[in-house]
C-alpha positions in Angstrom: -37.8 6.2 -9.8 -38.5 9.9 -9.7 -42.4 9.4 -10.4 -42.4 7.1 -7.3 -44.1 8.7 -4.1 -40.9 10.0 -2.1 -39.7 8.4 1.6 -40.3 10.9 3.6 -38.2 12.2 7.2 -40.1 14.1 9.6 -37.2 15.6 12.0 -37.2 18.3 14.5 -34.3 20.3 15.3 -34.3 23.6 17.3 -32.4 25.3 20.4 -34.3 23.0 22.6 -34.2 19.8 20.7 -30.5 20.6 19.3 -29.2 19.3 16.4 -28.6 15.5 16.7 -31.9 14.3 15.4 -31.0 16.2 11.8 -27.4 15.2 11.5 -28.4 11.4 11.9 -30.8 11.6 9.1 -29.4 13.7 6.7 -26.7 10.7 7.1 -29.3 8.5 6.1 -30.9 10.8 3.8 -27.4 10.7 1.8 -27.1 6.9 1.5 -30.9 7.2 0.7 -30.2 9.2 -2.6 -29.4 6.7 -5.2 -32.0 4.0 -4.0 -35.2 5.9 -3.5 -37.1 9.3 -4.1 -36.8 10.9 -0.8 -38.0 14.0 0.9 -37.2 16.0 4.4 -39.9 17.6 6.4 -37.9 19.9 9.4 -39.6 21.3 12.2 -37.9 23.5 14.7 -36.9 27.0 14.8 -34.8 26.9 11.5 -31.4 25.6 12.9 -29.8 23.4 11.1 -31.0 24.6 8.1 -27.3 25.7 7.1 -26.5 21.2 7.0 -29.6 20.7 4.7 -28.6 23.3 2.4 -25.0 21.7 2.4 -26.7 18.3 2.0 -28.7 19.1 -1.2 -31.6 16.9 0.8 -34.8 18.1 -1.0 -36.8 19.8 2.1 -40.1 21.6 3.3 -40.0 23.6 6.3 -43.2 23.2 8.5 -44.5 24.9 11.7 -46.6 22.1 13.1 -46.8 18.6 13.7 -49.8 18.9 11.8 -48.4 20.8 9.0 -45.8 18.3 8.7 -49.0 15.2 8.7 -50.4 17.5 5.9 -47.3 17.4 4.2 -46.2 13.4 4.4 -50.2 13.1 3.1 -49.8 15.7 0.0 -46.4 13.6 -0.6 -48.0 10.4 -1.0 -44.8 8.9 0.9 -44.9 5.2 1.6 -42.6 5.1 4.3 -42.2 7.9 6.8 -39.0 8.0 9.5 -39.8 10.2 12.1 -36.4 11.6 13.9 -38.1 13.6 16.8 -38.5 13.4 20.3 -41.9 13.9 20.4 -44.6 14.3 18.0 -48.2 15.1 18.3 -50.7 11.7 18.6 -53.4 12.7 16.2 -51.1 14.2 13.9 -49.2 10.6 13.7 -52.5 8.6 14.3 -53.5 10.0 10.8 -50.3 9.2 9.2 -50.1 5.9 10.4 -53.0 5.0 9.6 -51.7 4.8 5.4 -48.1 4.9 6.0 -45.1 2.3 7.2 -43.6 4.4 9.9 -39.9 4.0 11.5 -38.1 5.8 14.0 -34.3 6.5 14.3 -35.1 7.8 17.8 -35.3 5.2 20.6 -36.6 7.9 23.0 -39.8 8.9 20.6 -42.4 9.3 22.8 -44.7 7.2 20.5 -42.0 5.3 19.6 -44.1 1.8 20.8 -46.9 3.0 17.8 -43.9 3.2 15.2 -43.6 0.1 12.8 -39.9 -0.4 13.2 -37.1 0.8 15.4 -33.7 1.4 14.4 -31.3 1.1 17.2 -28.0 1.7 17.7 -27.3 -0.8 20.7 -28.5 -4.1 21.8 -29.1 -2.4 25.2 -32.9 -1.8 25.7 -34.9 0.4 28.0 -36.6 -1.6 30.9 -39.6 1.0 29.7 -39.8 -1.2 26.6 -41.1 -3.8 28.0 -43.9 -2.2 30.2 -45.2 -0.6 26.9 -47.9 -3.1 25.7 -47.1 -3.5 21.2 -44.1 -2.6 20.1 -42.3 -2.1 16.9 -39.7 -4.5 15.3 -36.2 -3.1 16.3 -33.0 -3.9 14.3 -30.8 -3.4 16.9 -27.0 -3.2 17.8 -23.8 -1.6 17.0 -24.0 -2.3 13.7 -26.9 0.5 13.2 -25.4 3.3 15.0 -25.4 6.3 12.1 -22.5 8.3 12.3 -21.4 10.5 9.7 -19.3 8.6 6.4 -16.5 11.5 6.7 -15.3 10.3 10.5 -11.5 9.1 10.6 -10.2 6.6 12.7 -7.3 7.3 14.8 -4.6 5.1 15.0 -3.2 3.5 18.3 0.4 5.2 17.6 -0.8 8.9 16.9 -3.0 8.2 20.2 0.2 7.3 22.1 2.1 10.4 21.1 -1.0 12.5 21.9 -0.9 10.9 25.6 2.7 11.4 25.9 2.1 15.0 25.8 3.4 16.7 28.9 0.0 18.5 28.7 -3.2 16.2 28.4 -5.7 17.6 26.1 -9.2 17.0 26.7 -12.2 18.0 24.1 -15.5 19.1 25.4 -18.5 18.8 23.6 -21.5 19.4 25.3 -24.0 19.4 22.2 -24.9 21.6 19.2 -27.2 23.8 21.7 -25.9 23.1 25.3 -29.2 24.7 26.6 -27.8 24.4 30.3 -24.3 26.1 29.2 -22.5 23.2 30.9 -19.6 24.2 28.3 -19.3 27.4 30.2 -19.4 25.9 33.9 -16.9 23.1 33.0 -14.4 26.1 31.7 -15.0 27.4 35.5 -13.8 24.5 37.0 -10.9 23.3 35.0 -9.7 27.0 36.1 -9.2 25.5 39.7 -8.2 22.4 38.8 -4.5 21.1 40.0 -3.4 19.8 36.8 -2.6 21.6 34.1 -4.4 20.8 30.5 -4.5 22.4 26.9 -8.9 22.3 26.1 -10.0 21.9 23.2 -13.9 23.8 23.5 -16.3 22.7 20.6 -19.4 25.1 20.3 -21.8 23.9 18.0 -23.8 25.6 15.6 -26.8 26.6 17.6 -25.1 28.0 20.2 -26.1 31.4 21.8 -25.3 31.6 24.8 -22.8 34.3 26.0 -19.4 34.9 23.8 -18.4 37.1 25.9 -18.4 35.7 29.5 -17.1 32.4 27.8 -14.6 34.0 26.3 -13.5 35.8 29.6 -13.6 32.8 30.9 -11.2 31.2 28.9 -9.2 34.4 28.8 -8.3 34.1 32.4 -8.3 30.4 33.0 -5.0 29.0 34.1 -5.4 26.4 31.3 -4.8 26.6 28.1 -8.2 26.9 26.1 -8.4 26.6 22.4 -12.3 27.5 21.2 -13.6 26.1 17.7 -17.2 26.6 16.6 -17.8 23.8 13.9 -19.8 21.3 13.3 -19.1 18.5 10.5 -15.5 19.7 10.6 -15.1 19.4 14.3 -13.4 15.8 14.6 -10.5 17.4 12.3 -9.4 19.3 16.1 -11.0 16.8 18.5 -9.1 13.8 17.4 -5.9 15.0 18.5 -7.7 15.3 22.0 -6.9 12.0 24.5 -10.0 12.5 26.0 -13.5 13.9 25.4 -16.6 15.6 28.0 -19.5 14.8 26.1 -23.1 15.1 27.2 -24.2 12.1 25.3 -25.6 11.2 22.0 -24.5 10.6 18.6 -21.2 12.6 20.2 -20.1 9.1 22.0 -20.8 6.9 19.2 -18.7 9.1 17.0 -16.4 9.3 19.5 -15.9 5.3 19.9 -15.9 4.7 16.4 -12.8 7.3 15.8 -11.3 5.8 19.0 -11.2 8.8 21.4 -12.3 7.8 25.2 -15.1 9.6 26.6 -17.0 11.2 30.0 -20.6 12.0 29.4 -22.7 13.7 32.0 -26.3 12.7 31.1 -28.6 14.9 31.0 -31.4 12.1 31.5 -31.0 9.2 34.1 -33.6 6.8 32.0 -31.0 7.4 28.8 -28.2 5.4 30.1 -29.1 2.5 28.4 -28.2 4.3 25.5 -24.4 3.9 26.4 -24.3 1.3 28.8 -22.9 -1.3 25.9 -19.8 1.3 25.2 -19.7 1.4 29.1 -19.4 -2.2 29.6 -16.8 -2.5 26.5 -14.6 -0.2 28.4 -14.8 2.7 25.5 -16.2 5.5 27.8 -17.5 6.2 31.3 -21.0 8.2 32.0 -21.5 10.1 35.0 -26.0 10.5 36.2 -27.7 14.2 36.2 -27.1 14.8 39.6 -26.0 18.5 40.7 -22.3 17.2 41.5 -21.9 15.4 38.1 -19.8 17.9 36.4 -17.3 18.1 39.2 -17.0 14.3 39.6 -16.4 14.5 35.6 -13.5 17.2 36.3 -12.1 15.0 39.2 -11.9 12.4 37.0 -10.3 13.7 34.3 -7.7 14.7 36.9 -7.4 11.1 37.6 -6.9 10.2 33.9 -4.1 13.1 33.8 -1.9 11.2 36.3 -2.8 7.6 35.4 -2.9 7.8 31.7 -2.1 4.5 30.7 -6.1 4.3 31.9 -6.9 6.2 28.8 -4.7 4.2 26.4 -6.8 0.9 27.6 -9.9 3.1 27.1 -8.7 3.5 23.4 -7.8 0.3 22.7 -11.3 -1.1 23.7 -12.8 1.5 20.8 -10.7 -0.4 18.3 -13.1 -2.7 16.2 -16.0 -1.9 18.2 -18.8 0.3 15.8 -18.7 -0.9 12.3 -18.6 1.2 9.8 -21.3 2.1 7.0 -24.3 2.3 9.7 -25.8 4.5 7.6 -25.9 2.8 4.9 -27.6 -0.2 6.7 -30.4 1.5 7.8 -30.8 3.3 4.0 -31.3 0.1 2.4 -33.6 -1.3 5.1 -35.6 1.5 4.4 -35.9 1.6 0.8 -36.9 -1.9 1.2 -39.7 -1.4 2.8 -40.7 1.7 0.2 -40.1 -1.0 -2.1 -42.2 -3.4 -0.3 -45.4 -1.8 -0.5 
């Protein structure tokens, strides 16, 4: 197996992009290991680099898209899973033209010149269908990738965290939070009538200002409890009754362990996205609008006084993601590496 030509990820990850796109496929990347050669092309700014290290995912670091092309071409790779929002055309043109290509993203912007689409809901965009070819999907709950470490929470320990005289909510806004919506939601749970213990999770790329958060937190009438984590992060969060989330792989995880969620979308033409966990009852999602956080923060306060709300919202998480995503997708992929 180790003189066969590698399967090779092209992922971006930087402060813009944030860290989702990497996480998902080193997931993959892991379940990958015993069926295939594989190899991991990152693009970005360097973040993340601390998870492939941890991974022991072999790995080139490129600059360019077209870097990267020169890379998947000197690899010989069969298959290449791009995990990006964007990608340069020429640059993929050139790869595609000798290559099986997949995408774990369904917001690629070439994602309709892909060969195959790995989804993780059987919600599609209405864009999909206005895009002329498009690539087979293997879609549904089944495919979401979440990380094989994630716990479930049982109903009873979720009952005695609700029974708490003070709620505890987790916020999560994303392993960058470029708009420092972490910091404005702090600023308004400081007015808000009900009193809470917050649990703030800061990912790894994020740079914004310590200080003014922690100030912030210092002289907020709730009780704040920071953590700056990343695949250790649920360990805290699960004891939370309810997570603020901006969307993501964050919601999926979050269903899957059985914790209800808000998430303030930074995109309108995402919601698809999490319009199945909507419609199961697991979370609720609020548009990007300027008044979205503070309809999330009145909401919460809802939740605080009618909490038996949030105990239906966790029940309808129980059974709902499968398990072993990950693995799915690895062995659809080696199959087609296999295939060629």
């Amino acid at each position: 197996m180790s003189d066969s030509p590698p399967i090779l990820f092209i992922v971006r990850a930087s402060m813009r992009d944030g860290l989702g796109h990497l996480v998902r496929s080193l997931c993959v990347l892991r379940e990958l290991l015993p069926l295939a050669p594989i190899h991991l092309v990152l693009l970005g700014d360097g973040s993340g680099s601390h998870l492939v290290e941890a991974a022991g995912v072999p790995c080139t670091r490129c600059e360019t898209d077209d870097a990267a092309e020169a890379e998947a071409l000197r690899q010989k790779a069969r298959v290449v899973v791009f995990d990006t929002l964007r990608f340069e055309d020429a640059a993929f043109t050139r790869i595609a033209n000798a290559k099986v290509t997949v995408s774990l993203s369904p917001v690629f912007s070439i994602m309709n010149r892909v060969d195959h689409l790995f989804h993780r809901t059987e919600k599609e965009s209405p864009a999909w269908n206005r895009s002329g070819p498009f690539p087979k999907v293997h879609k549904g709950l089944r495919y979401a990738v979440l990380p094989s470490w994630l716990k479930r929470v049982s109903t009873q320990n979720y009952r005695e965290q609700l029974q708490e005289d003070k709620l505890a909510v987790a916020i999560s806004m994303g392993g960058t939070d470029a708009p420092n919506r972490t910091l404005a939601l702090l600023k308004l749970f400081g007015k808000c009538p009900v009193r809470l213990v917050l649990f703030v999770a800061l990912g790894d790329a994020y740079t914004h200002s310590y200080e003014e958060l922690l100030v912030t937190a210092e002289h907020n009438r709730q009780e704040v409890i920071l953590l700056k984590s990343n695949e250790s992060m649920w360990r805290v969060l699960k004891n939370a009754s309810l997570l603020l989330c901006a969307g993501g792989l964050t919601t999926y995880e979050a269903a899957y362990i059985g914790l209800p969620s808000i998430n303030i979308l930074q995109h309108a033409e995402w919601a698809y996205l999490f319009e199945e966990l909507v419609e199961r009852g697991a979370c609720l999602t609020f548009p990007p609008i300027e008044s979205s956080l503070e309809m999330a923060v009145d909401r919460v306060c809802q939740f605080e006084r009618q909490r038996n709300d949030l105990l239906l919202m966790h029940q309808a998480t129980k059974r709902l993601i499968p398990g072993n995503g990950a693995r799915r997708v690895a062995k659809h992929v080696a199959q087609l590496a296999h295939a060629r």
